[in-house]
C-alpha positions in Angstrom: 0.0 0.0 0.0 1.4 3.5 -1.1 2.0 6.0 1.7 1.0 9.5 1.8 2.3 12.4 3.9 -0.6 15.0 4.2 1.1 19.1 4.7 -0.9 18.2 8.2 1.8 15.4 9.0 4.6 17.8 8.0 3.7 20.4 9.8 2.8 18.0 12.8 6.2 17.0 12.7 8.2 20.4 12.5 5.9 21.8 16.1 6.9 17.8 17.4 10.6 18.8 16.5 10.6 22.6 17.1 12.5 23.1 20.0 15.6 20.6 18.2 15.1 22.9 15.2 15.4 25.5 17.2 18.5 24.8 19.0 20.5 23.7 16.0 19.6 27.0 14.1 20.7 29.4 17.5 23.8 26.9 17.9 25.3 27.3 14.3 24.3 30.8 14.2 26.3 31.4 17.3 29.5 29.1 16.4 29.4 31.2 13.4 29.8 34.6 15.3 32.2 33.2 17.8 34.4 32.3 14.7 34.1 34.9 13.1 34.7 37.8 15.7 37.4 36.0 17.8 38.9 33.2 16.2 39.3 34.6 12.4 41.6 37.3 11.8 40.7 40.7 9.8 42.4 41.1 6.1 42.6 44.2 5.2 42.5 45.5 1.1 45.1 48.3 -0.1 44.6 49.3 -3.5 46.4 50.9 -6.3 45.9 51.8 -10.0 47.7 52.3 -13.2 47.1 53.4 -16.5 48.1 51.7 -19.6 48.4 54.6 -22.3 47.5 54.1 -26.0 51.5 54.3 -26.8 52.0 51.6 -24.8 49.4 49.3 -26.8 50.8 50.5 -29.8 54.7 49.7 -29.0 53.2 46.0 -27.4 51.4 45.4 -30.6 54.7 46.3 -32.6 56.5 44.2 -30.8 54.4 41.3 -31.0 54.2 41.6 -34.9 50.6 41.5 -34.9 47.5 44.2 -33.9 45.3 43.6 -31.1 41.1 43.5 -31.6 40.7 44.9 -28.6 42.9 46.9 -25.3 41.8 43.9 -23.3 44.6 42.0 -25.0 47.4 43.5 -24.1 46.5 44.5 -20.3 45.8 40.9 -20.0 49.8 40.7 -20.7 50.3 43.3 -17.9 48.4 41.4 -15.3 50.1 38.5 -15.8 53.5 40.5 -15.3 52.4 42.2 -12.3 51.2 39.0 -10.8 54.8 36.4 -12.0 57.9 35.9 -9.6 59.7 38.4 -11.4 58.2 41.4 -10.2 57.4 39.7 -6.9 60.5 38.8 -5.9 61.7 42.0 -6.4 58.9 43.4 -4.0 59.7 41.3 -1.2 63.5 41.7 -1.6 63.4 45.5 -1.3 60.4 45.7 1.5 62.2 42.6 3.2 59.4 40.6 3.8 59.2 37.1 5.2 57.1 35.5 2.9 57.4 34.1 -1.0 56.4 35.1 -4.1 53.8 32.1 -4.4 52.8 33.1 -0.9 51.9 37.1 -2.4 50.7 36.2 -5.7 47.3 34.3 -3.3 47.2 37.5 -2.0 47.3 40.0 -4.7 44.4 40.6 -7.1 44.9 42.4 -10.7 41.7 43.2 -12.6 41.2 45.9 -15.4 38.4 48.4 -14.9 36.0 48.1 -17.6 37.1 48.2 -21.0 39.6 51.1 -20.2 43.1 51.4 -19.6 43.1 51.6 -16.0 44.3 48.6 -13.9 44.0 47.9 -10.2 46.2 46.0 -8.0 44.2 45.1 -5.2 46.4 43.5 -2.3 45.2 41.6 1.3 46.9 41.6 4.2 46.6 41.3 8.2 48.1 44.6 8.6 46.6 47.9 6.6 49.8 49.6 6.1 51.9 46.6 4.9 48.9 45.9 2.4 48.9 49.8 1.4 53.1 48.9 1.1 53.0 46.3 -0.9 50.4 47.7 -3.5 52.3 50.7 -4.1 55.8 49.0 -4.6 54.3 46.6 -7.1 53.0 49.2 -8.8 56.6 50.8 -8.9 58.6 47.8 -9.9 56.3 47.1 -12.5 56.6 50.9 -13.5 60.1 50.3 -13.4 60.6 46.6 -14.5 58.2 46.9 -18.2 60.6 49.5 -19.7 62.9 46.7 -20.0 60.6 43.8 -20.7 58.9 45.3 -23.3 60.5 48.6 -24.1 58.0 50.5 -22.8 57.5 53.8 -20.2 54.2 54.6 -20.3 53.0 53.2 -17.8 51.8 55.7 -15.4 50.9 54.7 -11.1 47.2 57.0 -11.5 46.1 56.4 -7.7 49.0 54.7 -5.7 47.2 53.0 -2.5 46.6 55.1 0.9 46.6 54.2 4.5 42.7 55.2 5.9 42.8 56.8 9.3 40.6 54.2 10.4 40.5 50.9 8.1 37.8 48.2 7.7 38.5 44.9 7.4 37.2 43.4 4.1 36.8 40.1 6.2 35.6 38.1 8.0 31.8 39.6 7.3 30.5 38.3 10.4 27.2 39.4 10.4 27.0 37.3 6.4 28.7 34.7 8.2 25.8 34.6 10.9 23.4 34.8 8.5 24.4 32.0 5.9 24.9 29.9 9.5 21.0 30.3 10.1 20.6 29.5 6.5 21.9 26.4 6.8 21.4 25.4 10.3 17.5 26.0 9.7 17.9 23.9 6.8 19.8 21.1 8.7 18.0 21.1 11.3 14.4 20.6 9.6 16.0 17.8 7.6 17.5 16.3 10.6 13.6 16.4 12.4 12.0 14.5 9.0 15.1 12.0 9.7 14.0 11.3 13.2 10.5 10.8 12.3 11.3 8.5 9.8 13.2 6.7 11.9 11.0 6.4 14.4 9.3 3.1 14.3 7.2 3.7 17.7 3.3 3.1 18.2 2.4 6.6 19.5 -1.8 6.2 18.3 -4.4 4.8 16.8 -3.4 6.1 13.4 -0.2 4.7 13.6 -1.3 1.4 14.5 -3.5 1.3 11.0 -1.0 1.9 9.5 0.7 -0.6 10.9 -1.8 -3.4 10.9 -4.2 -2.4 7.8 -6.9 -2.5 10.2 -9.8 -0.2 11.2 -9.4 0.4 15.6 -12.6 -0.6 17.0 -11.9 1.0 20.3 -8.8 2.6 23.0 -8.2 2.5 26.5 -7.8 6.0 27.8 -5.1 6.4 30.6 -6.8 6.8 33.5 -5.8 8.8 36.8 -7.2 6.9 39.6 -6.5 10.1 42.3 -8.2 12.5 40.3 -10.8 10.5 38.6 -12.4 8.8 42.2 -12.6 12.4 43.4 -14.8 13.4 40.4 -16.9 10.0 41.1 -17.3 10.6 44.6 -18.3 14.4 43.8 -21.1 13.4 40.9 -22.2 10.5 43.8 -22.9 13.4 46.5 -24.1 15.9 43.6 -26.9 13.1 42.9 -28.0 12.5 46.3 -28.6 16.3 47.1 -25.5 16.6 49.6 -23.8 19.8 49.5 -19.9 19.2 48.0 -17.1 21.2 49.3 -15.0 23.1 46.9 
């Protein structure tokens, strides 16, 4: 015999389960703001931009021996420059920082702004001004570095990167964090209740034991409480023979 599940039976089962819903969703939410406002640390973003001049294309597209379609060609060129060991060694050498060049290239992002000449080198880093550093000598080496690569100098740093007076991380976002957490503990949660009621094999009424044996229940014992249930027998007793019954 097929089985059904009425929206009554679902809905039966989330109030049944609502306060191990509940719990689950407030747990994760709050893991998830623990994490994220003392465990994880804040990055912070420094960013600086250079412009690619039209001369520049037109030297690159010399010296490659064929024209371009479009300027997105040759500033895809650049950003793989700014972004390869050769530049970033050169960073880290002459800012003396303990880390790699595979270790910065993770952390630095180069993405052109539109469809115009104007590149940004976007850098993250645990400390503001040593992202703002960075940035900015990247942006000179590469200055520097594509005269003799490609025989180029005009490249120009446009907005080199600034230290805020009072800088934002650009994560953790805990309150995002908090919410995706409810997202999915609510989700988790619900599908963990349908779980439990699915395993659960237990004879809890009458409709579960139809289901059970395919038969119709001709009748049920109610639990009875003999305390309470006497007292209301004695009091109907003395109601019928016209005594008075204390309250």
């Amino acid at each position: 015999m097929e089985e059904t599940i009425s929206l009554r039976e679902l809905f039966d089962t989330l109030k049944k389960r609502l306060s191990l819903i509940i719990a689950i969703t407030v747990l994760a939410t709050a893991i998830s703001g623990a994490v994220s406002y003392f465990v994880l640390k804040p990055v912070y973003n420094a960013s600086s931009q250079i412009l690619v001049s039209q001369a520049a294309a037109g030297a690159l597209s010399s010296l490659a021996g064929a024209a371009f379609d479009t300027d997105a060609k040759y500033i895809e060129t650049y950003n793989v420059i700014l972004k390869s060991p050769y530049i970033l060694d050169q960073v880290i050498e002459e800012l003396d920082l303990n880390t790699t060049a595979e270790a910065l290239n993770s952390s630095v992002n180069v993405v052109q702004e539109g469809q115009s000449q104007v590149v940004t080198i976007n850098v993250q880093n645990l400390d503001p001004a040593q992202a703002v550093l960075i940035a900015n000598e990247i942006a000179k080496v590469f200055q520097r570095e594509i005269s003799a690569l490609m025989r180029i100098d005009n490249i120009t740093i446009l907005t080199p990167a600034e230290l805020p007076s009072n800088p934002v991380p650009v994560k953790p976002q805990p309150a995002l964090n908090m919410a995706i957490a409810l997202v999915v503990g609510l989700m988790l949660s619900v599908g963990l209740a349908f779980l439990l009621e699915y395993l659960d094999n237990t004879v809890k009424s009458e409709q579960d034991l139809e289901k059970l044996l395919g038969l119709p229940v001709l009748g049920a014992v109610t639990e009875f409480d003999y305390a309470q249930d006497a007292a209301e027998i004695n009091k109907r007793r003395k109601q019928a023979r016209g005594e008075t019954v204390g309250i």
